[in-house]
C-alpha positions as CSV (number, residue, x, y, z in Angstrom):
1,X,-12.5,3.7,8.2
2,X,-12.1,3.9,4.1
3,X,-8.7,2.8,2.7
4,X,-6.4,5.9,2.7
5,X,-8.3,8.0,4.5
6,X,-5.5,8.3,7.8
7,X,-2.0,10.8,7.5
8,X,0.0,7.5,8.1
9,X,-0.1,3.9,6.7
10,X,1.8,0.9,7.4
11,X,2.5,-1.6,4.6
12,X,3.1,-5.3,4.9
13,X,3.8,-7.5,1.9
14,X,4.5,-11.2,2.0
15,X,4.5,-14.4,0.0
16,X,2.9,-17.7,0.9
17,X,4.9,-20.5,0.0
18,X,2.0,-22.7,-0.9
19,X,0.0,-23.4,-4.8
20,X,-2.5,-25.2,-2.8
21,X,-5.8,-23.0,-2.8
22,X,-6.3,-24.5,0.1
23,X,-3.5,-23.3,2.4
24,X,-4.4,-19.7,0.8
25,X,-8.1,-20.0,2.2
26,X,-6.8,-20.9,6.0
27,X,-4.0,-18.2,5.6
28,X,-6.5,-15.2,4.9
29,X,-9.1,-17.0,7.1
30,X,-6.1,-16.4,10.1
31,X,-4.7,-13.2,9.0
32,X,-8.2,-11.6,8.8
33,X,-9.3,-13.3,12.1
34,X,-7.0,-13.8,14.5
35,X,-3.7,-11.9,13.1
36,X,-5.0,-8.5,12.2
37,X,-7.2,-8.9,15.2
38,X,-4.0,-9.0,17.6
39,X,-2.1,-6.5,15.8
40,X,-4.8,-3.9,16.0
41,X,-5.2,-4.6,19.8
42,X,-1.4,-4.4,20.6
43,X,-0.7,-0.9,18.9
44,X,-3.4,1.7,19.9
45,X,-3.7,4.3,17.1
46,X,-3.9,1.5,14.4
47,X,-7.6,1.9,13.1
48,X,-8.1,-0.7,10.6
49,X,-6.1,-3.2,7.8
50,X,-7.1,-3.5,4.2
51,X,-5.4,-6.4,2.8
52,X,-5.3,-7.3,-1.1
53,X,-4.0,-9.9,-3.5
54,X,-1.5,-9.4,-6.3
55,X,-3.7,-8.9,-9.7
56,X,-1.0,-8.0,-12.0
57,X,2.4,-7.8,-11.2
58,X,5.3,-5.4,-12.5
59,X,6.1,-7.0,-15.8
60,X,9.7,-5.9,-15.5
61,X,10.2,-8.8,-12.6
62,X,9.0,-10.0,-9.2
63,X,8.9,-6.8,-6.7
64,X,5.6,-7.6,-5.3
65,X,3.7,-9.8,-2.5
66,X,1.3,-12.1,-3.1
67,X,-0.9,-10.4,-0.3
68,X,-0.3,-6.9,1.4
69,X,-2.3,-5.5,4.1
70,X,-2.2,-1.4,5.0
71,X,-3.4,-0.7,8.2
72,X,-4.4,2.9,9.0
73,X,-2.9,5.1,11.9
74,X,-4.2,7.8,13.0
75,X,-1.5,10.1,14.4
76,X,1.6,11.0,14.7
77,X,1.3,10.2,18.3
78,X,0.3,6.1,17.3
79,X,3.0,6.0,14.2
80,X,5.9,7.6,16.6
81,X,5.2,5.0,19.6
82,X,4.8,2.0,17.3
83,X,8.2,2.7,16.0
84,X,9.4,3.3,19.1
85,X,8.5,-0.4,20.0
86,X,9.5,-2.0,17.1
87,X,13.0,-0.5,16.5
88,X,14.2,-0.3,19.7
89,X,17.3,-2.2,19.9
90,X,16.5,-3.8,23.7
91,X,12.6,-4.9,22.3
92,X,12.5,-7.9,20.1
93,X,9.3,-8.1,17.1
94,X,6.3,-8.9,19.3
95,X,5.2,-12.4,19.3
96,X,1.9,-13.5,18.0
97,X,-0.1,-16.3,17.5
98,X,0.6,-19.2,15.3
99,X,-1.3,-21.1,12.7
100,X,1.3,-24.3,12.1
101,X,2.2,-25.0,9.4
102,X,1.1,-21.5,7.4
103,X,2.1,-19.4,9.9
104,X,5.1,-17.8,10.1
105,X,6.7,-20.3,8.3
106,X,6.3,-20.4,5.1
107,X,5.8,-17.2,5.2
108,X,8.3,-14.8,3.2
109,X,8.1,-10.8,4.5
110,X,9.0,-8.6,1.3
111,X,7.9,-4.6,3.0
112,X,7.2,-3.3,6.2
113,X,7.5,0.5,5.6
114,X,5.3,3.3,7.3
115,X,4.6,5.8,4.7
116,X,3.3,9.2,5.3
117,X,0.6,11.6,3.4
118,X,1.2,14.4,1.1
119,X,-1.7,14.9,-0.9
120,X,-5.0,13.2,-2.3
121,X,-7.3,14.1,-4.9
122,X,-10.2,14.2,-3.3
123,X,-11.8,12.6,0.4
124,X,-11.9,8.6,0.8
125,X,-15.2,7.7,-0.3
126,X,-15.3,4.0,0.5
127,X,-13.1,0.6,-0.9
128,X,-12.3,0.2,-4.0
129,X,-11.7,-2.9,-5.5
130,X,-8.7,-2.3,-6.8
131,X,-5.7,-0.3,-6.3
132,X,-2.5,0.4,-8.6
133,X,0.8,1.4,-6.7
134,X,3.4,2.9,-7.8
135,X,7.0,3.3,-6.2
136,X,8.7,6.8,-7.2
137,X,12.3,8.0,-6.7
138,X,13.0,11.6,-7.9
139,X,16.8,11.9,-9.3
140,X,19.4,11.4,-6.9
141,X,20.7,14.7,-7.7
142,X,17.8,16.7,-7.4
143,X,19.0,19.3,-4.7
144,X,16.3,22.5,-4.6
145,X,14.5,21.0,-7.3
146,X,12.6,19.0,-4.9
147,X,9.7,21.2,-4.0
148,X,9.2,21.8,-8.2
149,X,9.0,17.8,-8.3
150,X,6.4,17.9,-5.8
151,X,4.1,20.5,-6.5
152,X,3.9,19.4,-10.5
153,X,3.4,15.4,-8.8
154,X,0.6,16.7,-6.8
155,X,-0.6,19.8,-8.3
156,X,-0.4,18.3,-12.3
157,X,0.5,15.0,-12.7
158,X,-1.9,12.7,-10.2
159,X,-4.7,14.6,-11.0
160,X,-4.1,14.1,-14.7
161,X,-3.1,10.2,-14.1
162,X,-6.6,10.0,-11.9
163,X,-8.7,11.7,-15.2
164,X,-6.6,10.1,-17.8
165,X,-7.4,6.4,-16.6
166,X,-10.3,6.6,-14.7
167,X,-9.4,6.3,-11.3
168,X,-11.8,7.4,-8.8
169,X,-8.7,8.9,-6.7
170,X,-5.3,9.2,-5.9
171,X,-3.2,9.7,-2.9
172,X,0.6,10.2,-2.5
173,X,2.7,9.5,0.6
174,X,6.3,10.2,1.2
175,X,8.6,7.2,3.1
176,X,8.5,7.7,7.1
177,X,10.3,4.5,8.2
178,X,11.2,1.2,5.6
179,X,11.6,-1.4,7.9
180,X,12.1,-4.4,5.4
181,X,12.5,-3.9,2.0
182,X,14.9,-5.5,-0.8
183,X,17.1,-3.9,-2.5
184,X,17.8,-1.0,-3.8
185,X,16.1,0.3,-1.2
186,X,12.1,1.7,-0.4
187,X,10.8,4.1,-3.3
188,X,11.0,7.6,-1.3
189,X,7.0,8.4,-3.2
190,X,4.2,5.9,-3.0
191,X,1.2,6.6,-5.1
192,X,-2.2,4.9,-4.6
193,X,-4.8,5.0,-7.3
194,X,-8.0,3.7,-6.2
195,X,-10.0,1.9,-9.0
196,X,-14.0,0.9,-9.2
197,X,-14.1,-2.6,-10.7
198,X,-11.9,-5.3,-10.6
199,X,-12.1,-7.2,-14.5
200,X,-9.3,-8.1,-16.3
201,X,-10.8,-6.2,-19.2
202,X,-11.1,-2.9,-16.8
203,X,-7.4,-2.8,-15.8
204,X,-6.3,-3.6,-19.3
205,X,-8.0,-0.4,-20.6
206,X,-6.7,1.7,-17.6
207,X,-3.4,0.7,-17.9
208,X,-4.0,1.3,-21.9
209,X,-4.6,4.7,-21.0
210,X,-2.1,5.4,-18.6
211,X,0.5,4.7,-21.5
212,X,-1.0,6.5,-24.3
213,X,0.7,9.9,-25.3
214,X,-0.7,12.7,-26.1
215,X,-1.3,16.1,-25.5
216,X,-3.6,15.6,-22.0
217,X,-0.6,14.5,-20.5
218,X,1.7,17.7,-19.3
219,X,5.4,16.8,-19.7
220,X,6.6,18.9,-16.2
221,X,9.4,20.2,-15.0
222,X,13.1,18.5,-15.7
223,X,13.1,16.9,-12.4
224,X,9.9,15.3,-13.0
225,X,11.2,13.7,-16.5
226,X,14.1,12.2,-14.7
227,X,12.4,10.0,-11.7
228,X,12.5,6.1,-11.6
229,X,9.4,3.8,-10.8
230,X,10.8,0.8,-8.6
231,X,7.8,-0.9,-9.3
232,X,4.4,-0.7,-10.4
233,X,1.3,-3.4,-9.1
234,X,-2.1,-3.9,-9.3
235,X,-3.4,-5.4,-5.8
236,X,-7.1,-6.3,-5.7
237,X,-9.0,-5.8,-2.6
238,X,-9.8,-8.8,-0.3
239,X,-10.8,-7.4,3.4
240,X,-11.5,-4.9,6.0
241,X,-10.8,-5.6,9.6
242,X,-11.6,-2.8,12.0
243,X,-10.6,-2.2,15.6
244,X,-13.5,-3.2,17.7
245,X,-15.5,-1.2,19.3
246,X,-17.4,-3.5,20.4
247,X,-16.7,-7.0,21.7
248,X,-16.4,-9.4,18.0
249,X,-15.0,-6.0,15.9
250,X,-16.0,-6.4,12.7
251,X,-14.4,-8.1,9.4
252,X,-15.8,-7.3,5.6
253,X,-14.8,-9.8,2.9
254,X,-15.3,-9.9,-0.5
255,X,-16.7,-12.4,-1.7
C-alpha cells in the first residue's frame, strides 16, 4: 500500500533518548521488525506503517519527533474498533514486546492522533522520499466560514502549494481522534506534501519557493488569511512494513 493512499491514518511520533548511532540502528531494526510487525497483527484494518526521520525541523522550536510512523487504515469499520480498544476506560494500552534498554524506555511519545481524509491532489503513486507536514488551525471564530476555508484549502491553495514547489502531491486530512499531543492541543488540518528527492539542496529550493510572493499564489478568502500553522516538518522516509499476507510479510528499507 503507497503512503496516503487509505481515508484514515494514525500518527505516532516519538524521541529516542540516545546520540549513540548505534542505539538508533537497533531501535528502527525493532520497530520495523518486531514492533510494527505486532501492531499490524493486533488491529485488523491496519494495512501498512511508513515510518520517517526528522530532516528539518520547525525553526520556530521543537514540535516534532525524531521518528514518526503512519500506519494506513482502511475503514471506518478498523479506525472505529481500534478506538474503541484503546480508549476504553476498562482496557489498558496493549502490551508489546520489549527491546531493554531502547524500548519503551527511553522512549518519549510526542502524537498519537488518527486523522481523517478530505482531499488529495491526485492518486498515491508510490513513496516518496520525503514528506513536509503541515499543522493548520482555521480562526477560532470562524463560524459558517468554515466550508469557504475548505473549499479555497482544497480547491486553491494545495494545488497551488503542490505546483508552486514541486511536490509530486498533496493530501489533507481533518483530526478524528488526538490521543497524545502537547499543548495547545492537535492542529484540526494536517497537510502532507509528498516530495521526490531527499538533498538538502532539493528541500532548500522547495521551501525557497514555498515562501516566495507573487502573483501565482491566490490570497483566498478572509478566513483563509487568518489560520495558524502549529508546526511545519520535513520527515524523510525510512520504511515500509506491510501486513503479511503471507508467512515473513514484507519490510522495504532505504538504504
Amino acid at each position: 500500500m503507497s503512503p496516503f493512499s487509505s481515508d484514515f491514518l494514525y500518527w505516532t511520533s516519538l524521541d529516542l533518548g540516545s546520540s549513540d548511532p548505534a542505539d538508533h540502528a537497533r531501535f528502527n531494526r525493532f520497530y520495523d521488525e518486531t514492533h510494527i510487525p505486532e501492531v499490524l497483527a493486533r488491529h485488523p484494518g491496519f494495512a501498512a506503517a511508513h515510518r520517517y526521520a526528522l530532516h528539518r525541523p520547525d525553526p520556530r522550536g521543537d514540535f516534532g519527533g525524531r521518528y514518526l510512523a503512519a500506519y494506513e487504515i482502511e475503514d471506518e469499520q478498523a479506525v472505529t474498533a481500534y478506538l474503541a480498544a484503546t480508549t476504553a476506560d476498562e482496557s489498558p494500552r496493549p502490551r508489546y514486546s520489549a527491546d531493554r534498554p531502547l524500548w519503551p524506555e527511553p522512549l518519549a511519545h510526542r502524537w498519537r492522533v488518527v486523522y481523517e481524509k478530505i482531499a488529495e491532489t491526485s492518486p498515491s503513486t508510490g513513496t516518496p522520499d520525503m514528506i513536509y507536514i503541515i499543522g493548520i488551525d482555521p480562526p477560532a471564530d470562524i463560524g459558517d466560514g468554515l466550508a469557504e476555508f475548505d473549499a479555497f484549502y482544497t480547491d486553491t491553495h494545495m494545488p497551488e502549494a503542490v505546483a508552486n514547489a514541486g511536490f509530486s502531491r498533496g493530501t489533507r486530512y481533518k483530526v478524528r481522534r488526538a490521543l497524545e499531543h502537547p499543548d495547545p492541543g492537535c492542529p484540526f488540518y494536517l497537510v502532507v506534501y509528498e516530495l521526490a528527492g531527499d538533498t538538502d539542496e532539493l528541500v532548500a529550493e522547495t521551501q525557497r519557493k514555498l515562501g516566495r510572493k507573487g502573483p501565482w499564489w491566490t490570497t483566498g478568502p478572509t478566513s483563509w488569511t487568518r489560520h495558524t500553522t502549529p508546526w511545519r516538518l520535513w520527515y524523510r522516509h525510512l520504511s515500509v512494513i506491510r501486513r503479511p499476507t503471507s508467512p515473513g510479510g514484507e519490510t522495504v528499507r532505504r538504504s
